[in-house]
Structure formats: structure tokens, C-alpha cells
N, C-alpha and C positions, 0 to 999 in steps of 0.2 A: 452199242456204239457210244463212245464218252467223248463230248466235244461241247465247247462252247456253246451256249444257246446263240440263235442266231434270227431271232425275231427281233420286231420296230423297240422295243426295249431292252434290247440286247447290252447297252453302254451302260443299264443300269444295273447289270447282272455279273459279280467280279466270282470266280473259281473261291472256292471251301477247302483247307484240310481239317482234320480234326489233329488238335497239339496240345494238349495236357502238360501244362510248367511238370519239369521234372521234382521244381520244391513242392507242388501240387500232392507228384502222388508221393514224396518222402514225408509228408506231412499225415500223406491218411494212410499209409503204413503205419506209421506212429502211433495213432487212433486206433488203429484194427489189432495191435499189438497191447495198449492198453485196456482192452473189451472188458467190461465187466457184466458178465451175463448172473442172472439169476438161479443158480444153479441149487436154492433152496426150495426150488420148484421141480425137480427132475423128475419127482416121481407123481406129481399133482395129476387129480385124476377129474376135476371139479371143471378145470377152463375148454375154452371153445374147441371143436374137435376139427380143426382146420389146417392138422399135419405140423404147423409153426410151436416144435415144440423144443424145448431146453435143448433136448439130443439132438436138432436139426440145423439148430442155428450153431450151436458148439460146431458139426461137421461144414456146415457153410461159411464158420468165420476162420476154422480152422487152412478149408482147401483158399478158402480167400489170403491168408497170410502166405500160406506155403506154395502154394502150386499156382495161383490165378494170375493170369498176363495180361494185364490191360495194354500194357506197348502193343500187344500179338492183336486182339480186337481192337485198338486201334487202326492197325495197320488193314487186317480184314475189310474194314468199314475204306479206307481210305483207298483202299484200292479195287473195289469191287461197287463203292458206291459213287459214284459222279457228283460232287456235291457243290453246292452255291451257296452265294449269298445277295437277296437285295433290300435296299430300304425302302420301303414301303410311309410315303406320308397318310398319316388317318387323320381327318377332319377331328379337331375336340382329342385327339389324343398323341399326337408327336408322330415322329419318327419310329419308325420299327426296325428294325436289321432282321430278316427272315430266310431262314436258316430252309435249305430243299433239295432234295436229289435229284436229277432228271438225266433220263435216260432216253436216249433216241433208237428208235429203230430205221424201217424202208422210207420212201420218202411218202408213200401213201397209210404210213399208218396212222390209227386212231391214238389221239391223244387222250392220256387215261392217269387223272389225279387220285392218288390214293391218298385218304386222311385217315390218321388213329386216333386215338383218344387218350386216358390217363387210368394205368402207368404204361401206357403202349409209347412208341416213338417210329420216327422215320426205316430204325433198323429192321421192322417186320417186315419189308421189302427185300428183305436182302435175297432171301432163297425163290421166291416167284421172279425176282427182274427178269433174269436170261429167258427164263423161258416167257412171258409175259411180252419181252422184246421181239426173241422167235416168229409169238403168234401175234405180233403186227400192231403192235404198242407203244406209242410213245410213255413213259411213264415218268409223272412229277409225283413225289412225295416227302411234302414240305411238314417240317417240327411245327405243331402248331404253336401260335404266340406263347410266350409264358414255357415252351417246353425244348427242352434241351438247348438246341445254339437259335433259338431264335427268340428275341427279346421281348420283352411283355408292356401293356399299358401301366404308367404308373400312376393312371386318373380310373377315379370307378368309372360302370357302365359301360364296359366292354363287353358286349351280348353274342349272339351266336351270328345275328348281323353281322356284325365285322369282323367276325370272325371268315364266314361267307365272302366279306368283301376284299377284305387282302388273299384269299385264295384265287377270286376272278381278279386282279388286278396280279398274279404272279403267271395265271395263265395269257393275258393279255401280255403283258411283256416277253412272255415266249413266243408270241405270234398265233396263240391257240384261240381263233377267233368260235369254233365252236368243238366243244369236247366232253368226255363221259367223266363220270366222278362214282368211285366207290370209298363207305365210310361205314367205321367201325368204331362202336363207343358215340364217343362228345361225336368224332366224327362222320357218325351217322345222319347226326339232328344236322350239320355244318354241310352235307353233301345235299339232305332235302331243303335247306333254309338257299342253296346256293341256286337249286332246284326251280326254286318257286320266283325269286329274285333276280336272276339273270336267265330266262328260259329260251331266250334267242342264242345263249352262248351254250347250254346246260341241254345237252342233245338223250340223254338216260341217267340213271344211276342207280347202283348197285349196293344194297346194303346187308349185313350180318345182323345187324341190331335194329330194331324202330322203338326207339323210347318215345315211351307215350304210359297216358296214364290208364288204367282200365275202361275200358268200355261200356254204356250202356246198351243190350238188344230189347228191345222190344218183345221180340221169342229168340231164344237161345239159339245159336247156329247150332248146326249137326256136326259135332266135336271129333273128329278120330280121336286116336291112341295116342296118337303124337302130339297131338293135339292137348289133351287131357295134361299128360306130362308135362308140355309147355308152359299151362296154367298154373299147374304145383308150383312149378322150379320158379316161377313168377310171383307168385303170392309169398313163397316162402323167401323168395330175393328181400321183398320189402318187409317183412316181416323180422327174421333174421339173420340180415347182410347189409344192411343199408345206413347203420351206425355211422361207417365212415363217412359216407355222403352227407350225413348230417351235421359230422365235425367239420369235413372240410369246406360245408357251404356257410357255416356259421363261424368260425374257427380259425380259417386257413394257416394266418402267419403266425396264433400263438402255438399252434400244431409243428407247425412249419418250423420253428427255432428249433426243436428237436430232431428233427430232419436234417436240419442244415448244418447242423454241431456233431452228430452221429450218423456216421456210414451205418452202424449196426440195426440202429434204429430205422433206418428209411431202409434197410436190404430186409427186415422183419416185418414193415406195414407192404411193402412190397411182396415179400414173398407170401404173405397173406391173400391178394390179388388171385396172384398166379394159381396159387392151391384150389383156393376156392370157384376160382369163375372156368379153369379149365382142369379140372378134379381126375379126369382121366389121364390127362399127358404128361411124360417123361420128362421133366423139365430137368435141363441140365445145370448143373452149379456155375457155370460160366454165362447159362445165359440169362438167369435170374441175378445175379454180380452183374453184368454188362449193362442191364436193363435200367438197374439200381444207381449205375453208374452214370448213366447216360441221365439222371434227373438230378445227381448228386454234382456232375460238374456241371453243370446246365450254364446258362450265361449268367443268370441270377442267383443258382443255388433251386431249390427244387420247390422254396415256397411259388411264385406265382405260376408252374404249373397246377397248383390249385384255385387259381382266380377263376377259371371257368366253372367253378362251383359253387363261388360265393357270386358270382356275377348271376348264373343262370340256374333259378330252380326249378320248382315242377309248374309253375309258371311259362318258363319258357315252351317245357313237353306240350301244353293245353294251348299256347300262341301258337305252335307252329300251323301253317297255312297246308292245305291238302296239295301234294306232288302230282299234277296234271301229268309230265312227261313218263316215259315207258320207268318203271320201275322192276325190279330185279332182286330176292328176297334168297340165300340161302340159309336156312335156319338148321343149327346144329341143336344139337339135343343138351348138352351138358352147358351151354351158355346160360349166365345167370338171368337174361332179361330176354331170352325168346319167346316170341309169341305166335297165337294160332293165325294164319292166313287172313280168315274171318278178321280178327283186329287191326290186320296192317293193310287191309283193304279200309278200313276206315279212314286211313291216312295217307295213302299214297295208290295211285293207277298198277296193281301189280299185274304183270301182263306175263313172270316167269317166275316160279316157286319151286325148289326144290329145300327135301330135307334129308338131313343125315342124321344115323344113330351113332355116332362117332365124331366126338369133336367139340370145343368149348369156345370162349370168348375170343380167344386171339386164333383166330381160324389164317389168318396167314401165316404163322408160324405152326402152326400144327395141323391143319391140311392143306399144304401147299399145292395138290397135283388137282382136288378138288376146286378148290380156288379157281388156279389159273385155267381150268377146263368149263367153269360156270361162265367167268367174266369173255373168255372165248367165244364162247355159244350165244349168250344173251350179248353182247355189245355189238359184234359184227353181224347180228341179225337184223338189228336195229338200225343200224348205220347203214345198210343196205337198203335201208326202208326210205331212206330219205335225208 
């Protein structure tokens, strides 16, 4: 159901389209049309083995000139996502304009915030909403600050706190005085930080991801299979994948002019993401371009969706506070940062675990039926509880 919100802060909440100046995309035509790829590299056998190769990005820049319709996913998004806009005052940091989808379902269903992280955005929602609304959902899923149409601090020190704190101040102005949160990526640490910090409003939450940093046991838990695996893909995450995290927490805006000046460039660090953190999945050339897009016309440009990296290091993982409320863990096997049970009981009450041999980082868009059958089972059990 797509209709005005209609909570106590409802007069602060005005309707979203999405509208790309048409000089906008005559301009990054233009760009994609002047591509200069490295193609003294085609046959290079030396560089990292993560699919992002000369032949890949040739047939990606290629369907991107000839055949790729951003009017047409615009329009998708516009018409199948319910979107908003409100400003949000932050103590010490301005005004915010925060960009959110919200979808109503019956009058008794559970309201349920879904946050992503980077290079994820509001559109991983797209394919779970109906059926998420079906089964009894209100659903908000707001660009977090800094990403896509929602605008960023231009003061340091923007933490995972406030980041927390403009998500309960979006739910409060829909009238969601107590509701569930699932978070994936940045927005895993943002749904436990909202967890721990608003728990009279913050009824469960549901996550993909638990960043945190490895664990001390005293004696080693009793490991399954999957277990074991988790650990690999973990070690070997920080070992060899974690480069970018290190540019963009030290780095961002001089990274970031490169990005901002080339679509090719930011659809290559991009489709880097996608390859690597969900190595199984079909990813299609429309939705790796949309994805890229949705950071490239961002309100700022696609530098400060990197501010949450230079803002929050592994510092933040080791502050974060232990999640008291019911906690809800589906760990996919091909994600680059899952971990064994045993470690995310160190940091959160998990009270419902399931895992799949199928499935990578962006589990909304690549197991949607999973998905919205986990957050079914575990939210409405909960909520029944009390």
C-alpha cells in the first residue's frame, strides 16, 4: 500500500521521485562514449582474480552505451518504491535531507526498518517489499546519510551513533513508537548500535552480517563444517579483500575524485564488490549499472558515501555494546565477513540461527524467498512474545 505517512511527524515528511536532469545523463553518455580502458592488459595473467577483467568491463561499458535504460529503472524504482523525503536536525552537525522508502501494509502489522550498507542502497528492497507487506510489514528503508538521495554531514565525527539516531528519529516521525530493524553491511553495526541505544523503541533485530573483530576463547568452541568455512572466508576477508577498507577509511575524497569524474571507474571498484563478496550470483549488467548509478548520481556524488569509513574503524567494531534484545542471525556461506554462531553470541542475545550453503553478501537481492521467510518466522514470534 503507497500512501503518505501519517504519524505525529507526518508535516515533516514531503513524497520523493527519483529525476535525473536529462543534461545529467547527456553528459555521462558522453563519458561512457569517451571510455578509455586499458586494453594493453587483455591478456595479463598476473592481476587479482576477481572476474573485473579488460573482457568484462569492455562488455559492461559496451551494454552500458548501447542497450542500458536508466529512464526504464528509474521509472521501476518510481513506481514500485514509495519514496520520501525528511530533514532531520543533528545536534553539532546541520540539517540532513534523508532520503526512505516506506511501505504500509494491514493496520496491525509490524514495523520493520531495513538498513544496507556500501555499495548496497535502498533498491535491495525492491523484490522482498510485496511479499514482506503480504506477510504483515510495514517497511522503511532509508539511503543511509552520505548514500544515494540522502545528504551527508559536512563536519567530522559522524559515528555509527548518529547514524542510529537519525534512523529512530525517521521511525519516530512515522509514529513507530516500537519496531524491528534488519541490517546488512555498515548497516548491521547501525541496527545493533540502534539496539543497544533506543531498546524501549528497538523490539529485535535481524542481521546478515556481525562485524566485529575476532574473538578470544579460552577453549575453542566445537566448530562444525560451516563453521570452519566461515572462519576461512573470514581470515582470508582481512587478509586478501580488505585493501579497499583501508583506502577508503584513510583516503576517501582523494579516491573519491576518481569516482566522481568516471562512471567507468566507480562501475569497476563497484563491480569488484559484487564479484567478490557474492562470487556465486548471476549478477546482471543492469543491476551492477543501476547500483553504480544510484552512488554516481547520489546527492553529493559518491565521495561521502564513503565517510562512514573514514569516520568508523575497527574501533567502532570493538565499542560496539553487547545487543540484550532477541537477536536473529541468517549466515550465508559465500559472504565475505560471516561468522561461526559461537562469535556472534559474543555480541548479541541470538535466540534464532540459521545457515545457508547458498548465497553471498547482498542476501536481499540474491535470496529473496529466504529472506523474507526468515524475517517472517523470527519477528512475528517475537512480537507475539510481548
Amino acid at each position: 500500500m503507497f500512501h503518505l505517512p501519517s504519524g505525529p511527524g507526518s508535516s515533516e515528511i514531503h513524497d520523493h521521485q527519483i529525476s535525473i536532469l536529462d543534461t545529467e545523463l547527456d553528459l555521462l553518455q558522453r563519458r561512457l562514449e569517451l571510455t578509455r580502458l586499458p586494453l594493453s592488459l587483455t591478456n595479463e595473467q598476473w592481476a587479482e582474480s576477481n572476474g573485473v577483467t579488460v573482457k568484462r568491463m569492455r562488455e559492461l561499458v559496451e551494454f552500458w552505451r548501447k542497450e542500458y535504460d536508466w529512464k526504464a529503472e528509474e521509472k521501476r524504482m518510481n513506481d514500485t518504491l514509495p519514496q520520501f523525503k525528511t530533514s532531520i536536525e543533528m545536534e553539532d552537525f546541520g540539517a540532513l535531507d534523508i532520503h526512505f522508502v516506506h511501505s504500509t501494509s494491514s493496520s496491525d502489522a509490524i514495523p520493520l526498518m531495513i538498513l544496507h550498507g556500501w555499495p548496497g542502497s535502498f533498491d535491495e528492497v525492491a523484490n522482498v517489499l510485496p511479499h514482506l507487506n503480504k506477510a504483515g510489514f510495514h517497511v522503511v528503508a532509508p539511503s543511509l546519510p552520505g548514500s544515494c538521495f540522502s545528504s551527508s554531514s559536512h563536519k567530522p565525527g559522524f559515528k555509527i551513533v548518529h547514524h542510529a539516531n537519525v534512523m529512530q528519529t525517521i521511525m519516530s516521525r512515522l509514529g513507530y513508537t516500537r519496531y524491528v530493524v534488519q541490517g546488512s553491511d555498515w548497516g548491521s553495526l547501525i541496527a545493533r548500535t540502534m539496539a543497544t541505544e533506543y531498546p524501549d523503541s528497538v523490539k529485535a533485530i535481524h542481521l546478515t552480517m556481525m562485524m566485529m573483530t575476532e574473538p578470544q576463547f579460552s577453549q575453542e568452541p566445537n566448530y562444525s563444517a560451516f563453521d570452519r568455512t566461515s572462519i576461512s572466508r573470514y581470515r582470508s576477508f582481512f587478509e586478501d579483500e580488505s585493501a579497499y577498507w583501508a583506502v577508503q577509511a584513510t583516503k576517501p575524497r582523494t579516491l573519491g575524485f576518481s569516482m566522481h569524474d568516471s562512471p567507468v571507474g566507480l562501475l569497476a571498484w563497484i563491480t569488484d564488490k559484487y564479484f567478490s563478496w557474492s562470487p556465486t550470483f548471476a549478477w546482471t549488467s543492469t543491476e551492477i549499472i543501476t547500483s553504480t548509478l544510484l552512488h554516481y548520481f547520489a546527492e553529493s556524488g559518491p565521495i561521502p558515501g564513503l565517510q562512514i569509513y573514514r569516520e568508523n574503524g575497527t574501533e567502532a567494531l570493538q565499542q560496539a555494546k553487547y545487543v540484550k534484545c532477541p537477536t536473529a542471525f541468517s549466515a550465508f556461506r559465500d559472504d565475505m565477513e560471516v561468522v561461526p554462531k559461537a562469535w556472534a553470541e559474543t555480541k548479541a542475545n541470538i535466540v534464532f540461527w540459521k545457515e545457508y550453503e547458498r548465497g553471498g553478501h547482498f542476501a536481499l537481492v540474491e535470496r529473496p524467498k529466504a529472506m523474507v521467510e526468515d524475517l517472517d518466522q523470527f519477528f512475528h514470534s517475537v512480537w507475539k512474545e510481548g
